[in-house]
N, C-alpha and C positions, 0 to 999 in steps of 0.2 A: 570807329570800331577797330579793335587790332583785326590784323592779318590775318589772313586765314592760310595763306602758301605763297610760294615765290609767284611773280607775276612778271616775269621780263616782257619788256616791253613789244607791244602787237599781239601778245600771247592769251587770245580770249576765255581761255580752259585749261584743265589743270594737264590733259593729254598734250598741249601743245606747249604749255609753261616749262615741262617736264624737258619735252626735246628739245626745245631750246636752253636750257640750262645745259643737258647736258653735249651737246653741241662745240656750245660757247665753253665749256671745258676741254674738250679735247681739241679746241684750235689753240688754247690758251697755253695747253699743257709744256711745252718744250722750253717755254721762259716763266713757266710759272713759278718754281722756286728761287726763284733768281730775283723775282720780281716782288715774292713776298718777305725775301730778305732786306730789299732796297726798301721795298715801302711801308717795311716798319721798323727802320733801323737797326735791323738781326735782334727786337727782343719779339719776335716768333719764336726762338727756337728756346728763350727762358717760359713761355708760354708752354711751350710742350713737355718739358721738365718737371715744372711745375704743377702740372696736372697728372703728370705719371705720379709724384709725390702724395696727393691727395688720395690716392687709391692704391698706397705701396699694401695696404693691408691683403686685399683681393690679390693682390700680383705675386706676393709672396708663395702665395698655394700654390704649389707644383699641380694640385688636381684641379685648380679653379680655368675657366676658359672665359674670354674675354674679345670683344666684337669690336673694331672702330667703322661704322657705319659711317659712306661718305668719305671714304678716307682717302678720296685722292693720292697724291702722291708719295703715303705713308707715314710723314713726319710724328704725328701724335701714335700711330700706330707701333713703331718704331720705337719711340721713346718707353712707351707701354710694356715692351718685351724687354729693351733694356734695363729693367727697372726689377725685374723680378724675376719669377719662375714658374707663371702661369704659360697656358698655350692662347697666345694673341690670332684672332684671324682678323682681315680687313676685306670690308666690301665697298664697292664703288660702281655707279651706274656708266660713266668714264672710259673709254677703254685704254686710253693713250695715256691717263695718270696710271692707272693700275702698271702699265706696263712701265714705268717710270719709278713706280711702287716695290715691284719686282726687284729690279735692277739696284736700284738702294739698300735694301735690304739686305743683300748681300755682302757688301761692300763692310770693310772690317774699320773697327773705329778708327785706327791711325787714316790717313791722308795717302798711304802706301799706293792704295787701290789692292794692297793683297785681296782674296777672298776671306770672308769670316765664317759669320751664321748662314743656314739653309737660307733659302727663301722663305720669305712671308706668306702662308698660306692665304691669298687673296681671290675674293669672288666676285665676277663682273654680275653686279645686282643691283635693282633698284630697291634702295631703303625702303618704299609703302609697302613691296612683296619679297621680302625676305628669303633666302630659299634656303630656313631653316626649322628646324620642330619647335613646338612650343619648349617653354621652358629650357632653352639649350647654352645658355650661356650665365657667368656669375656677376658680368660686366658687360653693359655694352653704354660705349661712352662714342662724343662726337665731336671734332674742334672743327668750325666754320664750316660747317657742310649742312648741318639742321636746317640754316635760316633758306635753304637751297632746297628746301622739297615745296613740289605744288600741293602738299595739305598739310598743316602741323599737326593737326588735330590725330590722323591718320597715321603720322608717324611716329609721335607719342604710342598709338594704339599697340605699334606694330613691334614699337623695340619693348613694351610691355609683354607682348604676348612670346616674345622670344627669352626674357630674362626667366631667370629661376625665382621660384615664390622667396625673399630674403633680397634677391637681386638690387644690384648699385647701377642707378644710369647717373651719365654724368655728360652734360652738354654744354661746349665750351663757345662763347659763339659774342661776335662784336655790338656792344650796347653805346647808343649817345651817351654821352657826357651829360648830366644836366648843367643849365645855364650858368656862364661866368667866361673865364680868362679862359680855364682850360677847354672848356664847353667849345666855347667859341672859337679857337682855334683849331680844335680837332676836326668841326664841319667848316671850317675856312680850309683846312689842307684837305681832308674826303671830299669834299665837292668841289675845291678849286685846281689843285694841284694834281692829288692823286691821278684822276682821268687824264689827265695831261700826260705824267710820267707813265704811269700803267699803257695807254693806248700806242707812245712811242718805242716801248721798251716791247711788247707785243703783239705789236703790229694790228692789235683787234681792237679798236677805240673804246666800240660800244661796250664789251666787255667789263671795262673800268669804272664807264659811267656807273652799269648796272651796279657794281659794288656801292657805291655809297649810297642809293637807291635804295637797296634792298634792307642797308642797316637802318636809314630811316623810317622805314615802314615796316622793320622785324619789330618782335613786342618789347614793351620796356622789361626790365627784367621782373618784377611783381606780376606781370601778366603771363609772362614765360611761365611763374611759378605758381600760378592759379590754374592754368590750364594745365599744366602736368598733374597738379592734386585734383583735377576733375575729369583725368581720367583711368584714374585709381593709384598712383604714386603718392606714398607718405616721408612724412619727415624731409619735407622740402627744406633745400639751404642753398642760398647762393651770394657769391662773394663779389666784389667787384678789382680788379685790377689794371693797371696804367692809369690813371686815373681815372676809370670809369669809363674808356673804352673796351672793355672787355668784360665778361660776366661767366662766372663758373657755376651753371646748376648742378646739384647732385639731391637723387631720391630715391626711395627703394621701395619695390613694388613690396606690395602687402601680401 
């Protein structure tokens, strides 16, 4: 059966699944972008690009407002605002990404370290309770933080009940490879190597493990996209990129 929520390990309940993910983020937090540059050869950052690209239409509207739920350390949040002339906010259950989230955000594109843009209006929240009105946003999209809630089903629910009737979700999140050369090498590096480099670069082992863990037992992408149309999302689409370690859903609620 797929997944029903993250399950780090020892974690018998979705309350206790919860605190420990988010835990094991904030110890993670201080090498985490550092670490997600290394362990996927900087193409994270054409990932988040590219997904600002997918949704230039919504970003354009100066009146559209738009949510990265999960958003850690703000990269895709980031990308999101630079991309258009909507009003981006980001939420994260985290505290020490947010606050990391913050600090970037600021920070002006050159390499100067000048000041640029305000801060990123960010909310320390956990994605299944929101601490927003129904229908409050025209976007709420998510890169590699969904497969990290202890209910999908729940949180599907929850970024539905927040989007506008018309609304674009768009969840960006890592999928196996199916079997072959590249299949096979991808869970040869996430299970062999990864944990290895991940646990010496951050000092947190188990942290790393969790990761390739968690993508094995997140849904394939066709299940991802069944379970978003069952619970009221239409016009499901989702594409695969690197070669099918990554999966970009997008659907709009009705």
């Amino acid at each position: 059966m797929p997944a029903s929520g993250a399950k780090p390990v020892g974690a018998p309940d979705e309350a206790t699944a919860a605190l420990a993910v988010r835990q094991m983020f904030n110890s993670i937090a201080p090498r985490y972008d550092l670490l997600n540059h290394v362990l996927s050869a900087n193409v994270d950052r054409l990932w988040w690009r590219k997904t600002a690209r997918r949704f230039r239409t919504v970003l354009a509207n100066p009146d559209a407002t738009v949510l990265d739920i999960c958003c850690g350390t703000g990269d895709l949040a980031i990308a999101l605002r630079n991309s258009g002339k909507a009003r981006v906010i980001g939420a994260d259950f985290a505290h020490t990404m947010l606050v990391r989230a913050r600090a970037k955000s600021i920070l002006g594109s050159s390499h100067s370290g000048m000041l640029g843009p305000p801060p990123l209006p960010l909310f320390e929240a956990d994605a299944l309770r929101l601490p927003f009105a129904k229908a409050s946003f025209d976007l709420v999209a998510s890169a590699f933080g969904f497969r990290n809630l202890a209910n999908y089903e729940e949180g599907l629910k929850e970024i539905r009940r927040v989007l506008k009737p018309g609304g674009t979700v768009g969840i960006l999140e890592f999928s196996e490879p199916p079997p072959g050369l590249a299949g096979d090498l991808y869970r040869w590096y996430c299970r062999k190597l990864l944990p290895k480099i991940g646990g010496l670069l951050s000092g947190n082992p188990n942290a790393y493990k969790y990761l390739p863990a968690s993508v094995a037992r997140f849904f394939r992408p066709e299940e991802l996209a069944a379970l978003m149309n069952s619970v009221g999302f239409t016009d499901l689409k989702y594409e695969l990129w690197t070669f099918g370690s990554v999966a970009l859903h997008t659907a709009i609620k009705l």
